[in-house]
Biotite code that builds the C-alpha atoms (Angstrom):
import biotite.structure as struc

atoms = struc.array([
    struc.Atom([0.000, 0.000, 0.000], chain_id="A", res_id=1, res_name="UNK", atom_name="CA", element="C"),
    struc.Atom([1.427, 3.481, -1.129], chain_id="A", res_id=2, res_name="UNK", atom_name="CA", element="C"),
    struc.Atom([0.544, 6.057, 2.422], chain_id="A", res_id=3, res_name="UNK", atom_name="CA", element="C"),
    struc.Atom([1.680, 9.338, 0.120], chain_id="A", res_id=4, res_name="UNK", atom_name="CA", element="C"),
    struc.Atom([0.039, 12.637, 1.092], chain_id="A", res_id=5, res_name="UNK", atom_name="CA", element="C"),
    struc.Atom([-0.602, 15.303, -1.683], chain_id="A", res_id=6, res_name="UNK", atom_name="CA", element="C"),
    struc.Atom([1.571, 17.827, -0.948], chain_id="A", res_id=7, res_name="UNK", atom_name="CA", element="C"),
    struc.Atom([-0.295, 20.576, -2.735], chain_id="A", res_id=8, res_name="UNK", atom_name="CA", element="C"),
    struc.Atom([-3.326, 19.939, -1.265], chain_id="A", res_id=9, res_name="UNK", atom_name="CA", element="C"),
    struc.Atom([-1.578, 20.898, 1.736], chain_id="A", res_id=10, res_name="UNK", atom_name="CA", element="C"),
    struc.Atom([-0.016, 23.995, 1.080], chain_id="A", res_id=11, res_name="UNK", atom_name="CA", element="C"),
    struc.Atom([-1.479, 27.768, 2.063], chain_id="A", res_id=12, res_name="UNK", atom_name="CA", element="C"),
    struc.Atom([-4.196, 28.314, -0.984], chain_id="A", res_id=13, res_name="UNK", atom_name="CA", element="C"),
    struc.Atom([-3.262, 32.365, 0.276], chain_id="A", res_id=14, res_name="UNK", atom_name="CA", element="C"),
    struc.Atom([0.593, 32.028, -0.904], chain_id="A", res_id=15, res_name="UNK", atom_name="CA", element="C"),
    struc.Atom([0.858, 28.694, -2.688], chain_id="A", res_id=16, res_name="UNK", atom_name="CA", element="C"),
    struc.Atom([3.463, 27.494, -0.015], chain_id="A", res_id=17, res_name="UNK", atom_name="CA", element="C"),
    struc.Atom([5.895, 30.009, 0.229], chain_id="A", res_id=18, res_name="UNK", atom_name="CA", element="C"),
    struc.Atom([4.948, 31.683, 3.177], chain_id="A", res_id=19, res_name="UNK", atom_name="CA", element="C"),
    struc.Atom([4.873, 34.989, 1.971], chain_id="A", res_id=20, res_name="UNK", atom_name="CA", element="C"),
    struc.Atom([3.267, 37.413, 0.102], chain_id="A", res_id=21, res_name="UNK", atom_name="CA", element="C"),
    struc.Atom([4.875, 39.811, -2.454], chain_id="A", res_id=22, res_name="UNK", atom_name="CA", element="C"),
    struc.Atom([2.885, 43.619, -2.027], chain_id="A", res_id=23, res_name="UNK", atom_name="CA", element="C"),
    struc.Atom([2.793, 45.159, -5.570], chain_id="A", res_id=24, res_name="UNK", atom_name="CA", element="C"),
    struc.Atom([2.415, 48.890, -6.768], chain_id="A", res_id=25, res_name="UNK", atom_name="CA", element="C"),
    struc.Atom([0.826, 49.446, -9.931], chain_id="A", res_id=26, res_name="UNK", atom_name="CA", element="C"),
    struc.Atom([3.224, 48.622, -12.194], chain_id="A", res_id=27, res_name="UNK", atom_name="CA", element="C"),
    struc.Atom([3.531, 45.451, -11.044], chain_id="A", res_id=28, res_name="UNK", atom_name="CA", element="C"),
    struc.Atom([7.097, 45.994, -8.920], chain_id="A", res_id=29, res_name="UNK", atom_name="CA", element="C"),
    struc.Atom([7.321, 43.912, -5.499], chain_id="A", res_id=30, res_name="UNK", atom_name="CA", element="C"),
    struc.Atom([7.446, 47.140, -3.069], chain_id="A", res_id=31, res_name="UNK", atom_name="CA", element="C"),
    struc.Atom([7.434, 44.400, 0.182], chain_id="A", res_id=32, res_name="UNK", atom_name="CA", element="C"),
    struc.Atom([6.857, 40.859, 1.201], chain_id="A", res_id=33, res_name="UNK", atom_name="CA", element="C"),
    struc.Atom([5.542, 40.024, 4.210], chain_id="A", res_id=34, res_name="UNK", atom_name="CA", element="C"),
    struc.Atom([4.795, 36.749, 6.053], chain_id="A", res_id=35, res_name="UNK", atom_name="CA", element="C"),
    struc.Atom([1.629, 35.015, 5.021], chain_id="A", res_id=36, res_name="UNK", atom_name="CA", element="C"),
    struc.Atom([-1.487, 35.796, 7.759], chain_id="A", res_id=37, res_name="UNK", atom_name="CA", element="C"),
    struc.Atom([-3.154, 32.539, 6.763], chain_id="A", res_id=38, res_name="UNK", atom_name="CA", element="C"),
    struc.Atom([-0.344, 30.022, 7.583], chain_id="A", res_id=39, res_name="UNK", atom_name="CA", element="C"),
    struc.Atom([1.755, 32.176, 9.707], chain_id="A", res_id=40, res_name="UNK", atom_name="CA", element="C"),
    struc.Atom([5.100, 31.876, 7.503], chain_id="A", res_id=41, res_name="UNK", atom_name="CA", element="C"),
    struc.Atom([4.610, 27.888, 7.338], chain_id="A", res_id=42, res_name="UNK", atom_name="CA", element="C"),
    struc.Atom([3.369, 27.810, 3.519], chain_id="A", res_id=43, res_name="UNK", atom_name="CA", element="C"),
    struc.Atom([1.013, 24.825, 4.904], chain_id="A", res_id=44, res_name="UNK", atom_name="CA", element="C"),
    struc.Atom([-2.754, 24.846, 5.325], chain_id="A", res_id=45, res_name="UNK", atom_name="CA", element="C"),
    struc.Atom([-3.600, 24.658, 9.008], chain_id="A", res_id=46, res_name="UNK", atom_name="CA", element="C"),
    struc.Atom([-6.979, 23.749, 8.889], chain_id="A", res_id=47, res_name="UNK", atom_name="CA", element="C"),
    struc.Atom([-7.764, 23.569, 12.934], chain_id="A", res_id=48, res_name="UNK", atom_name="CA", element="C"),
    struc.Atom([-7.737, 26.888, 13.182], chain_id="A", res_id=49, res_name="UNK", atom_name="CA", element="C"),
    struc.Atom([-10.821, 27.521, 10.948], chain_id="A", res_id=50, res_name="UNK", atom_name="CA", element="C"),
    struc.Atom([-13.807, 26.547, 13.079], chain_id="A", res_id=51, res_name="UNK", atom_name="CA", element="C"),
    struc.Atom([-15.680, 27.938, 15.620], chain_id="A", res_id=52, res_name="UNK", atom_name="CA", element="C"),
    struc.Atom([-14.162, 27.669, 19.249], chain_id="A", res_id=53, res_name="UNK", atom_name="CA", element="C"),
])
């Protein structure tokens, strides 16, 4: 039996796993990067975090 996990169904749909996200002006330059709010800087989905508490 083959136990392999999709890897990019695991990975932040926010940053597509880098854990980042590239702020653009208008002309398309990167002015900053910042870590991703949705994974935290991990570039995986956390899923646990989504429900009601």
């Amino acid at each position: 039996m083959n136990h392999q996990l999709d890897v990019n169904n695991l990975l932040c749909h926010h940053c597509e796993g880098k854990g980042y996200i590239e702020i653009r002006d208008c002309s398309g330059e990167i002015q900053c990067s910042q870590t991703c709010w949705f994974c935290h800087g991990t570039g995986i989905c956390n899923d646990s975090n989504d429900g009601d508490d």
